[in-house]
N, C-alpha and C positions, 0 to 999 in steps of 0.2 A: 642670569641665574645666580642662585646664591643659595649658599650651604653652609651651614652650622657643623663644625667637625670637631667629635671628641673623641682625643684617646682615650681607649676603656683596656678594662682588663676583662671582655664579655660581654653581651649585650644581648637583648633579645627580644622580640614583638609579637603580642598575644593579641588575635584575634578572636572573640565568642569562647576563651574559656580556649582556643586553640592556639598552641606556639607555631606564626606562619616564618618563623625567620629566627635567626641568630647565629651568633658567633661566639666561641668562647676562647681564652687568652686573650692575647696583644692584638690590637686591629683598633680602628677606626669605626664611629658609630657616624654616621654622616645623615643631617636633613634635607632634604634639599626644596627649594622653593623654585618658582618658575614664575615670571614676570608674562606682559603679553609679547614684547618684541623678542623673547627669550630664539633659538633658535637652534637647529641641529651641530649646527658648527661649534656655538656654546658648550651644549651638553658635551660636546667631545672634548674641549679646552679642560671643561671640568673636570672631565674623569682623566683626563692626563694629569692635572693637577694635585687633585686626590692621591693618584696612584704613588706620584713622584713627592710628597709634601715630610720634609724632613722635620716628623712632631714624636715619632716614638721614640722611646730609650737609645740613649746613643746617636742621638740625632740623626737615627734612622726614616726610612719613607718604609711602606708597606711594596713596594719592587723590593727593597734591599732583603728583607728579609720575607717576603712570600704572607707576610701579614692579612688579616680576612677585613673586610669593610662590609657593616650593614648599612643599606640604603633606605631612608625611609620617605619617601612624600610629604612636604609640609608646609600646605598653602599659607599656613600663619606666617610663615617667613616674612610675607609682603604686606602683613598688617597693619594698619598705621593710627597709632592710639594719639597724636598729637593734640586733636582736640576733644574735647569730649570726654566721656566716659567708657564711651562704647569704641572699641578700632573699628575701621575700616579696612574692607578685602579688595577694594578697586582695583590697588598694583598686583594683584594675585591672580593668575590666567586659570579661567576655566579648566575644568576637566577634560576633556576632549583636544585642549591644546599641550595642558602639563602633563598628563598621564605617557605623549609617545614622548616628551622629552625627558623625562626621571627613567620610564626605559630606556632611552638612548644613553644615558651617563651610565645606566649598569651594563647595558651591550657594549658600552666601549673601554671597561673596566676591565670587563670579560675576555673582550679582546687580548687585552695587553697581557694577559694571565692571572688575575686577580682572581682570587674566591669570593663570591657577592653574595650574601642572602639580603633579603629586600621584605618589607612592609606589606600591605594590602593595600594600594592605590584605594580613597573614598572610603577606607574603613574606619571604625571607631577601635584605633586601637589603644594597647595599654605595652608602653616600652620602659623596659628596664636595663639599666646600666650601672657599672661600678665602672668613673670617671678615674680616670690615673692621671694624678695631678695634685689637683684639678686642673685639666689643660682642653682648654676648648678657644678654636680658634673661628673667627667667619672670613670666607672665600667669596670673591665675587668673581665672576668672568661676564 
C-alpha cells in the first residue's frame, strides 16, 4: 500500500456538486493507493502508521492530539508514466480488491480512536486542501 500524506489546515471532497467528506483544522488529508499483493494486514500497518506519524506542529502525530484524517482512494498512486506519454495502471489493483482495503485502513483508524471522513470509493471527485507547510510526505507499508 501506499499513501500520499498531507498536513492541511482542512480538507474536503465534493462528489456531483456534494461535500461527501471533510475535515476542518489540523489533521491529515491522506490518499491511498492499493497495489495487487496489497493485503489486510498492510491496511492495518498503515493506519497504525497514519495514526502515530509525528508531521503536525510540534512534532505532533494525530493520537497525540485527537487530530481528524480524510481518507481518500487513489488508484493513480500506482501509475507508471516511465515510458510513454500515457501512464500505466497495471501496479494499481482492481476495484473489487482496493475498495475492502482503503475501508480496512479507515476501520482500523477508527479503531484506534481517530475521527475519519473518507472520499467516494470509484467516484469523480473534486478535493480541496490548504496544505500546511507545505509538508507532504509518501508512506509505504
Amino acid at each position: 500500500m501506499r499513501a500520499v500524506v498531507q498536513r492541511v489546515d482542512g480538507a474536503s471532497v465534493v462528489v456531483a456538486g456534494e461535500t461527501v467528506g471533510g475535515i476542518t483544522g489540523e489533521g491529515l488529508c491522506v490518499l491511498v493507493g492499493v497495489t495487487h499483493d496489497d493485503t489486510p494486514e498492510k491496511a492495518e500497518r498503515l493506519a497504525r502508521k497514519l495514526w502515530s506519524l509525528r508531521i503536525l506542529d510540534g512534532e505532533k502525530s494525530c493520537s497525540d492530539v485527537d487530530a481528524p484524517l480524510l481518507v481518500v482512494s487513489q488508484f493513480t498512486l500506482y501509475g507508471d508514466a516511465r515510458k510513454g506519454r500515457r501512464p500505466t495502471w497495471n501496479a494499481a489493483a482492481p476495484g473489487p480488491v482496493a475498495e475492502p482495503l482503503v475501508d480496512e485502513v479507515v476501520a482500523r483508524l477508527r479503531e484506534q480512536g481517530a475521527t475519519v471522513a473518507t472520499g467516494r470509493f470509484g467516484a469523480d471527485m473534486r478535493l480541496s486542501l490548504t496544505n500546511h507547510g507545505p509538508f507532504t510526505v509518501l508512506v509505504e507499508v
